[in-house]
N, C-alpha and C positions, 0 to 999 in steps of 0.2 A: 206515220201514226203517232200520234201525241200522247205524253206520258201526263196525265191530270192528278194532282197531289193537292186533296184541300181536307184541311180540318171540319169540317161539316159536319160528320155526322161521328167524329171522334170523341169519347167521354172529355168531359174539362180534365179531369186527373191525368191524362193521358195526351192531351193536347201541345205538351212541349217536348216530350220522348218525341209523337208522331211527325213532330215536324223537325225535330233536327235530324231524324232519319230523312226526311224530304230535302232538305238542302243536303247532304251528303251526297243525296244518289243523282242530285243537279245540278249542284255548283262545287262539289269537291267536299273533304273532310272541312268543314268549321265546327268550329264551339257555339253554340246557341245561348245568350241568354237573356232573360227580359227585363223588360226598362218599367214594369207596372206590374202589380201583383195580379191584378185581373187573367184567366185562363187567355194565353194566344191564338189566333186565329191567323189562317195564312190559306194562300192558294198558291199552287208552281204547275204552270203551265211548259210542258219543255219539248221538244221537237231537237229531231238529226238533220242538218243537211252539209252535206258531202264531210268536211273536216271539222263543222262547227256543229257545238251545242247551243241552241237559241233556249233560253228560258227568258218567262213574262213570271214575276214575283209579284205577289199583291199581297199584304202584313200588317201586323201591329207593330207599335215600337219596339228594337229590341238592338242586339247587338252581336254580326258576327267576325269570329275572330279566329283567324291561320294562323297556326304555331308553329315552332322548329317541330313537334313532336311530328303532328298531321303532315308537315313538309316532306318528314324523313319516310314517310308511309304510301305514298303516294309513286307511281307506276309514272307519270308523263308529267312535263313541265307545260303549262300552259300560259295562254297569255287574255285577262278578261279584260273586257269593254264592258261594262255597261252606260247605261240612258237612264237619266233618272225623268221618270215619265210623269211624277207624283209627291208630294214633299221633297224633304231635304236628307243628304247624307253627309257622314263628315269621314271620311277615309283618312288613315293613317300607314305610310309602307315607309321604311327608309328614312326615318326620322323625323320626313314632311308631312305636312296635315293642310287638308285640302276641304273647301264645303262644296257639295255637289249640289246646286240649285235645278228645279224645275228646268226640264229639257236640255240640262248640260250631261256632257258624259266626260268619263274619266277612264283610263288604261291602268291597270294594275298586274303584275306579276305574279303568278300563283307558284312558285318556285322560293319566293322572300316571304316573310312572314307579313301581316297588314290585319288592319282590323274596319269593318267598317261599325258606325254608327248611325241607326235611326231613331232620330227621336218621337216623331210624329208618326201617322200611318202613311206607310209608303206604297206605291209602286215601282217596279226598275224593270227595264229589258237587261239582259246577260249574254254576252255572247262570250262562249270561250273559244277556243281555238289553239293546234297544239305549237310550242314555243319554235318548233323546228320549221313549221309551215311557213313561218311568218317573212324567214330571213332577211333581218335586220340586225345589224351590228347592238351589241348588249349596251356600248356605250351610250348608243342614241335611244335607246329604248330607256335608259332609266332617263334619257332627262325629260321626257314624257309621262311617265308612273308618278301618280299620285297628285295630278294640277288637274284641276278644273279644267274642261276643254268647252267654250262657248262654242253654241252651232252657227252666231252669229258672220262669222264670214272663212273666207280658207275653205280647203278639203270638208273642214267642218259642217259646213253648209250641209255639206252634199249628201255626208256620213250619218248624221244626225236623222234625219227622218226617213231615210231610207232603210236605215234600221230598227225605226219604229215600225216602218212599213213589214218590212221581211218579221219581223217578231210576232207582229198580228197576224199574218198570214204565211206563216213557215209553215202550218200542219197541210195546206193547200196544197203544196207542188211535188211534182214528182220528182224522184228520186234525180234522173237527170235535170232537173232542174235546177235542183235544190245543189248540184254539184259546180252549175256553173254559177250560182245568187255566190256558194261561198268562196269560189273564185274571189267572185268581183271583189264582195266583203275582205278578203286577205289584202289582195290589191290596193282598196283604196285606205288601208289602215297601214300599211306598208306606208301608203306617200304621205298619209296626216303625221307619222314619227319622221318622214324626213322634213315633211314642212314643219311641223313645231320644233324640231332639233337643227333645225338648218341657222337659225338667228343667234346659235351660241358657238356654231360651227365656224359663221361669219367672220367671228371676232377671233376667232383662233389665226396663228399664224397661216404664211403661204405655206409651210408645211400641211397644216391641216387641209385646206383646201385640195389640195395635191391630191392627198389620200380619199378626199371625197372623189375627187374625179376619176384614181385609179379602181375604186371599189364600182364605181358606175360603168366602167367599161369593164371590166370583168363580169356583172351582171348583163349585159347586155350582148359578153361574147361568149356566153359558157356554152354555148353547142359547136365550136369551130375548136376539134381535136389539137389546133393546134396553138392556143392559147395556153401562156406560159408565161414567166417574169421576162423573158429576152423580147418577145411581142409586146409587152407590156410597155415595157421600159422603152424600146423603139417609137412607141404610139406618140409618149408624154414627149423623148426626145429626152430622156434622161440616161444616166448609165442603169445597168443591173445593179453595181452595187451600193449607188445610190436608192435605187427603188426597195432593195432589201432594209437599208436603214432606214426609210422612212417608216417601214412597219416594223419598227423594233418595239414600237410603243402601244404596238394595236393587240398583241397576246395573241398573235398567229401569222404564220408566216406565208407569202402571197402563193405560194406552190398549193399548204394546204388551205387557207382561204378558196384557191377556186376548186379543190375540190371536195369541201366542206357545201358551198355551194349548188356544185352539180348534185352534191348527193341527195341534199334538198329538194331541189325542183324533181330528181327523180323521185324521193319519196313523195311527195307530195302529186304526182303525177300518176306514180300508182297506186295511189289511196282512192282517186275517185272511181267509182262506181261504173260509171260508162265509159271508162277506159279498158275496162278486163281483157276485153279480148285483144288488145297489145300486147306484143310480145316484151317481156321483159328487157331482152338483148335490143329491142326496136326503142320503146326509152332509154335507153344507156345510151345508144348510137346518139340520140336525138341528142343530148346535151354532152357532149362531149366525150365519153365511154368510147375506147376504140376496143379493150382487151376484156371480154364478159366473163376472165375469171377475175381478173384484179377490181372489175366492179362488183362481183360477188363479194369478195372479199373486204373490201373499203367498207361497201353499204353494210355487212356484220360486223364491222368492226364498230362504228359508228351508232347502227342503230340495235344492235344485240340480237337482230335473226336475218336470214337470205331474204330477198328481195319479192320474194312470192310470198314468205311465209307475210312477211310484213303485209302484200297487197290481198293476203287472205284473211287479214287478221284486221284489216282497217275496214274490209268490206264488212265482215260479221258486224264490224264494232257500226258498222255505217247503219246496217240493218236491224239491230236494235235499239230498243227503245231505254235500256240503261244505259248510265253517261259512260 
């Protein structure tokens, strides 16, 4: 069911309260304000499907802007994509400033403060999606935030119009549907941060490279209970305590790295819709979980409730129509 927020038939006087309540309740706390004294006009198209909020924004110039204040207020860390379907934007996050043309899209962090700029009248698709879904290292993520992303070749291609597609037609599919679209959408936004962060990765030492490869097989072993730094390190042909010092530098250590990891893919696994009737202890198994109290215990630790409450609390959040 699609939530429709448009100024129409709002008084002029009342037209810029009404709509900065609209982007609050669809793209998060901003500050709203305008670039023209003329009364605003806006429409927010938004739709749920499985972990993503899809919004279509169509506006007059204007400008909105994420504070520490709003930061500190906010319940989830996410992570936005938009498409700019329509004019131009100029995005500011992290010191760099970026212009977002006709059909490029841009990654932004909703956890760092950013601002964007419309000058013109615009349209944008929005996708958010929550920051834990995503699992991608924070390092690779920022060298992505806030650069222009041409759809012209790369993941991009691919990403870029398929996201227009799903925005135009998110209110269409059913619930299970819409669980596996934001799959894919995680997925192929996952490989566009390692294809764009891969060219600065390059140039790092064989140290870096290293730890690219040991972070790619720990993704790719996280359901075999016996995956560990002694497997690990066996794999590469290195010592353990070599492999421990090469993550001196990553701000986590490879023990909790993989099950930072697991806890992910298990959240994220009981957040969809048409999983419910799995048993909890049945995902835990699956990614690596051999003990269903110490995964109790980790997932509360991590995510601040039990692993039901979480997969009860994503479904409600699935099933309505507020962000």
């Amino acid at each position: 069911m699609s939530l429709l927020l448009t100024t129409a038939s709002v008084p002029d006087e009342h037209k810029i309260a009404y709509w900065s309540a609209a982007v609050d309740r669809t793209l998060g706390p901003l500050l709203v304000t305008r670039w023209e004294p003329a009364p605003l006009t806006g429409r927010i198209r938004s739709d749920r499907l499985g972990h993503l909020r899809v919004s279509t924004v169509e506006s007059d110039p204007q400008r909105m802007r994420r504070t520490l204040e709003l930061i500190k207020g906010s319940s989830e860390e996410c992570v936005g994509l938009a498409v700019q379907a329509r004019g131009t934007a100029s995005l500011v996050q992290d010191g760099r400033s970026t212009v977002v043309r006709e059909a490029e899209m841009v990654v932004y962090d909703t956890a760092r403060p950013y601002t964007f700029d419309y000058p013109d009248p615009f349209r944008i698709h929005v996708i958010h999606l929550p920051r834990r879904a995503l699992g991608v290292p924070n390092s690779e993520l920022r060298q992505v935030t806030g650069t222009a992303i041409s759809p012209a070749k790369g993941v991009a291609a691919l990403l870029g119009p398929f996201l227009t597609t799903l925005a135009d037609s998110s209110h269409s599919h059913a619930p299970e549907v819409g669980d596996r679209l934001a799959g894919n959408v995680m997925d192929l936004l996952a490989t566009l941060v390692f294809e764009l962060a891969r060219p600065v990765v390059a140039r790092d030492t064989t140290r870096g490279c290293l730890v690219r490869r040991v972070r790619q097989y720990i993704n790719r072993n996280l359901g075999d209970p016996a995956l560990a730094p002694e497997m690990i390190a066996e794999a590469h042909q290195i010592s353990v305590r070599y492999l421990h010092r090469l993550f001196e530098g990553e701000g986590v250590t490879v023990s909790r790295l993989i099950q930072r990891r697991r806890l992910e893919e298990c959240g994220r696994e009981l957040a969809r819709r048409g999983h419910t009737s799995q048993t909890v202890s049945a995902v835990a198994e699956r990614w690596g979980f051999t003990n269903p109290a110490h995964f109790s215990r980790a997932f509360r630790t991590a995510y601040g409730m039990s692993p039901r409450e979480w997969r009860n609390s994503r479904t409600q959040l699935g099933n309505s129509v507020t962000p």
